[in-house]
N, C-alpha and C positions, 0 to 999 in steps of 0.2 A: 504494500500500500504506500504510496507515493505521501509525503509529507503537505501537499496542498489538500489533499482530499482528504488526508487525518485531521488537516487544520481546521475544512468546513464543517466536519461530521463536531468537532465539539465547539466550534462557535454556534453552530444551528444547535446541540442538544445545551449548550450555556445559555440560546436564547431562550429555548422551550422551557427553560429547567427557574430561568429567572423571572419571565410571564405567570410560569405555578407558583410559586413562591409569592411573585407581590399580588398576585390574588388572594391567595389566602390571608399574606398580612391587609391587605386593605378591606377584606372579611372582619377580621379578626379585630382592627382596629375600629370598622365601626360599630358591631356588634356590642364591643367594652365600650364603646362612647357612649350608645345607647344605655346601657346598664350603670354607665357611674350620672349619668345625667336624667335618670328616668326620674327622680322626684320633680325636676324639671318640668320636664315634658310635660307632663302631666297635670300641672299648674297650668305651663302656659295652655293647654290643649281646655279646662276646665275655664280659663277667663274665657278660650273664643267663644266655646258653646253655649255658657251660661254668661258671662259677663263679671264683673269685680262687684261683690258684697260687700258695702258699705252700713258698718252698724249706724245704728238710728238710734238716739232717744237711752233709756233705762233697760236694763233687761227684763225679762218676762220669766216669773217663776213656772216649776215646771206644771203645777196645777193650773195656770193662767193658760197655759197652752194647753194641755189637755184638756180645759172645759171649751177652750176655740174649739179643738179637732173633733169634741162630742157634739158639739153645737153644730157643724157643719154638718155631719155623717150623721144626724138623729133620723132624717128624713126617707133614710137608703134601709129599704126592708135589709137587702144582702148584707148590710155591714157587718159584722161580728163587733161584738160590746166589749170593749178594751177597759182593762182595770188594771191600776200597780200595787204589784206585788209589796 
C-alpha cells in the first residue's frame, strides 16, 4: 500500500471519527444545559403561558379560601364536598 493512499484512508477515517465524536459532545453538551438550566426553563416557559403573579393586597387565610371555592362549587350536583382534615 502506497503511502498516499495510507495517508487518505486515515484522514477520511480522522474525518469520520471526529464528525462522531462532536456529535455526541454537542448531544451531550446540550442535553447537561438542558438539565443544569431546567428550573429555568421552566419559569421562563410558566411566565409565557400564564403571565407574572403579582400579589395584591393582604393575604387570605386558608378558611377565607375554602369558603370562596365552597361558594363557587355549591351549585354543581357533581362536585364532591371537600373538608380538612
Amino acid at each position: 500500500m502506497s503511502y498516499k493512499k495510507l495517508r487518505n484512508i486515515v484522514f477520511t477515517l480522522h474525518r469520520i471519527l471526529g464528525f462522531a465524536i462532536a456529535l455526541i459532545a454537542i448531544i451531550v453538551s446540550l442535553t447537561g444545559s438542558l438539565i443544569v438550566f431546567q428550573c429555568e426553563i421552566n419559569e421562563f416557559q410558566l411566565h409565557q403561558h400564564f403571565g407574572a403573579i403579582i400579589p395584591q393586597g393582604n393575604r387570605l387565610s386558608l378558611e377565607v379560601i375554602l369558603d370562596f371555592v365552597k361558594a363557587a362549587y355549591a351549585n354543581q350536583p357533581q362536585s364532591v364536598n371537600v373538608s380538612l382534615i
